[in-house]
N, CA and C of each residue as an Amber inpcrd file, in Angstrom:
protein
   201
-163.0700000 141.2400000  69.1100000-164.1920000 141.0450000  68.2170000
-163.6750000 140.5980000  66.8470000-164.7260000 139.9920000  66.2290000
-164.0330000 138.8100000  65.1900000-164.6060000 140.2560000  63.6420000
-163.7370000 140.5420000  62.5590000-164.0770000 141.4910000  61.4330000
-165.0830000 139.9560000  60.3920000-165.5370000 140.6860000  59.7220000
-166.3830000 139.9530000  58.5510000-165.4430000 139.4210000  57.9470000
-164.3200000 140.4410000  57.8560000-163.4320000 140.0720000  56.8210000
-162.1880000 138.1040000  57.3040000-162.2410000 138.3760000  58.8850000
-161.8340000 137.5560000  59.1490000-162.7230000 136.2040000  58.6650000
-164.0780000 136.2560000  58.6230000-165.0030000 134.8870000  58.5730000
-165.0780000 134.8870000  57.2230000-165.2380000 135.6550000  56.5450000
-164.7410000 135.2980000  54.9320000-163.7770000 134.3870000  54.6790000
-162.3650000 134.9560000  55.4620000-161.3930000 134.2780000  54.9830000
-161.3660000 132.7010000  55.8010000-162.3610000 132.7710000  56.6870000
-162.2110000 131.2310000  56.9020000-163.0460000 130.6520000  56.3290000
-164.3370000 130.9300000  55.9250000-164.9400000 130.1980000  54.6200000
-164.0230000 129.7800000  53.8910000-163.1530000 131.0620000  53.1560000
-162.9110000 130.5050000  51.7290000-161.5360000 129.4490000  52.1850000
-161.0920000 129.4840000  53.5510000-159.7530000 128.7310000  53.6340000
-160.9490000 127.4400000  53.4950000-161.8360000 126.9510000  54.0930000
-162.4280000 125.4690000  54.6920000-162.5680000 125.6140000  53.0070000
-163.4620000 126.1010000  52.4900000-163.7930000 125.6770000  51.0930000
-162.6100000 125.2870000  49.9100000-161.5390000 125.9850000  50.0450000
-160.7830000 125.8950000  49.3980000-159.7590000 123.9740000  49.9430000
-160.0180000 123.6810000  51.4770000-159.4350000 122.5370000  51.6250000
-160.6220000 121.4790000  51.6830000-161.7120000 121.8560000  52.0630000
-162.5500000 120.6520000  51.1170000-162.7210000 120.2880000  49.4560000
-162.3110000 121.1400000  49.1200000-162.0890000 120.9430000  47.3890000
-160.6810000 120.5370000  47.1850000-159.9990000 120.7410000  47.6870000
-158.5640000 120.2050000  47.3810000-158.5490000 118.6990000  47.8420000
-159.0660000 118.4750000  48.8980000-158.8280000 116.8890000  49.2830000
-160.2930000 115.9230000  48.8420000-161.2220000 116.8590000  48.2520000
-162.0490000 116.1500000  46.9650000-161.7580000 116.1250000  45.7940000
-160.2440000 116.7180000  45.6710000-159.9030000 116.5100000  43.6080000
-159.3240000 115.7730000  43.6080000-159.0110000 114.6290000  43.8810000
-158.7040000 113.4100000  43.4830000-157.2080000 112.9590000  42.7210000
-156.4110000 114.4430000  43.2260000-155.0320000 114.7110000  42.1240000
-154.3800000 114.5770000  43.2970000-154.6310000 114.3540000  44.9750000
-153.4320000 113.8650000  45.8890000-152.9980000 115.4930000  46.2470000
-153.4150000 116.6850000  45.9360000-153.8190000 118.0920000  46.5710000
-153.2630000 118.1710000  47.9610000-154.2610000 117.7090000  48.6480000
-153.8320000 117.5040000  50.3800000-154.7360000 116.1660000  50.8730000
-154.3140000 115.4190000  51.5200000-155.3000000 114.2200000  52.2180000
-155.3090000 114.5720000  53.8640000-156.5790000 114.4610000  54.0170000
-156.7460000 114.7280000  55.3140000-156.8660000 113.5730000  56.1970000
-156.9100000 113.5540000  57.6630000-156.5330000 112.3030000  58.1390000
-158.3360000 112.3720000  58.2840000-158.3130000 111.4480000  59.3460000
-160.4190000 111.5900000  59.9100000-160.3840000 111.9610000  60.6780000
-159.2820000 112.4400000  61.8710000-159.4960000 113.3070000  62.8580000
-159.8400000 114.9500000  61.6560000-158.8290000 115.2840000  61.0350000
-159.0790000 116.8320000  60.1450000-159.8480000 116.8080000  59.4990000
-160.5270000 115.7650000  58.6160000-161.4020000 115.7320000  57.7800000
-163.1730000 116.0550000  59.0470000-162.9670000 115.2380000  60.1050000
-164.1490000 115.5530000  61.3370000-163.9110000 116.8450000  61.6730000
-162.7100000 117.4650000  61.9970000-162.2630000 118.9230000  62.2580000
-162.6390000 119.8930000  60.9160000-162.7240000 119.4840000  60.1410000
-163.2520000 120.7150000  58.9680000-164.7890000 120.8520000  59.0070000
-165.5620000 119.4240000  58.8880000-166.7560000 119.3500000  58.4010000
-167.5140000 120.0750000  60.0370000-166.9690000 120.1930000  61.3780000
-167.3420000 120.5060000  62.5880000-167.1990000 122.4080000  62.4940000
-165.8860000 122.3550000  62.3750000-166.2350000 123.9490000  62.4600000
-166.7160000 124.5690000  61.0890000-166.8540000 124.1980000  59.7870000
-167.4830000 124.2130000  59.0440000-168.8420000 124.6160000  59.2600000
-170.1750000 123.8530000  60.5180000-171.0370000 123.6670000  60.7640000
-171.4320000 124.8970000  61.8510000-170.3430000 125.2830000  62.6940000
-169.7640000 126.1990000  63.5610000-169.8800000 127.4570000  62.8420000
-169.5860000 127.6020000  61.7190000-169.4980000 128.9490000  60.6530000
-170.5310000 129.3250000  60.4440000-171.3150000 127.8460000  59.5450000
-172.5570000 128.3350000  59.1040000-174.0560000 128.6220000  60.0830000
-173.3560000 128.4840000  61.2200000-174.9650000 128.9350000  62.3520000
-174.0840000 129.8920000  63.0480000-173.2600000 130.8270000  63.1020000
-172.9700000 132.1180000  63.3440000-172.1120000 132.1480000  64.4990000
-171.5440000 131.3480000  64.3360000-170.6220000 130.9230000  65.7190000
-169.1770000 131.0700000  64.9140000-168.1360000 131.9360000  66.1910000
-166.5390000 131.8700000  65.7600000-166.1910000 131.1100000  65.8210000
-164.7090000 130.7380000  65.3030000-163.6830000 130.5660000  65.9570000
-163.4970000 130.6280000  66.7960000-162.8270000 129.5010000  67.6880000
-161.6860000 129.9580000  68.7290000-159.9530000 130.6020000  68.0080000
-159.3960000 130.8970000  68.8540000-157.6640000 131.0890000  68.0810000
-157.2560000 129.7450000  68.1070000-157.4320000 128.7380000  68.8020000
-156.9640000 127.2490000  68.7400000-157.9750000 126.7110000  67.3870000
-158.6030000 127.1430000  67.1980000-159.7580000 126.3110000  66.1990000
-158.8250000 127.2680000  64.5600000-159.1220000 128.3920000  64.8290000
-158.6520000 129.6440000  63.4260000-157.1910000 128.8020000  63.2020000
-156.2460000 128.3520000  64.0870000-154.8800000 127.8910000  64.1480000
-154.9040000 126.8400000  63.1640000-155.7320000 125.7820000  63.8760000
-155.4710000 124.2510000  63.4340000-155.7290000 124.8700000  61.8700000
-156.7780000 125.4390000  61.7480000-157.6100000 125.4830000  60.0920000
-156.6840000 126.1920000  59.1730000-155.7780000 127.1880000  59.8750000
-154.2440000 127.7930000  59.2940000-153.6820000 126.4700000  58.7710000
-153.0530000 125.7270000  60.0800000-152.2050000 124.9950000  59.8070000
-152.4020000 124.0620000  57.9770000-153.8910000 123.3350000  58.8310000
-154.0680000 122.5310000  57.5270000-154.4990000 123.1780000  55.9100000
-154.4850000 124.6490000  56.0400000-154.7050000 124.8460000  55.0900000
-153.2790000 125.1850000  54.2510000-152.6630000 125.0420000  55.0300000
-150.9610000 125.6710000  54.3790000-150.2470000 124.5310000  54.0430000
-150.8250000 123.5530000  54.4680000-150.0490000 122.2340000  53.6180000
-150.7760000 122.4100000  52.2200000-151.5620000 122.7360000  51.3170000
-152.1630000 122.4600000  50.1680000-150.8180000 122.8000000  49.4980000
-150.5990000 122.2410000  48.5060000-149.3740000 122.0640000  47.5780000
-149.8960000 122.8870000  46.3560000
């Protein structure tokens, strides 16, 4: 079972890498496969649906490149 605390922290990871690759300072660039992969499970979040561990992964991954 998925904690609150876990879906918090994937809000604030997606929010925190859609604002980074909208500041315009070269932050992180996403390709259009990740940029389609954020704005999808993004959409996934907000109508009450998890993660998968392959989905929570990828959104790790790309969030740990932010410089």
């Amino acid at each position: 079972m998925i904690s609150e605390e876990t879906r918090k922290k994937w809000k604030q990871k997606i929010e925190t890498i859609i604002g980074a690759n909208e500041s315009g300072y070269g932050v992180l660039e996403l390709t259009e496969w990740e940029a389609s992969f954020i704005d999808s499970i993004e959409q996934q979040i907000c109508s009450g649906k998890d993660l998968s561990f392959k989905q929570s992964s990828i959104l790790n991954k790309i969030y740990d490149r932010i410089s």
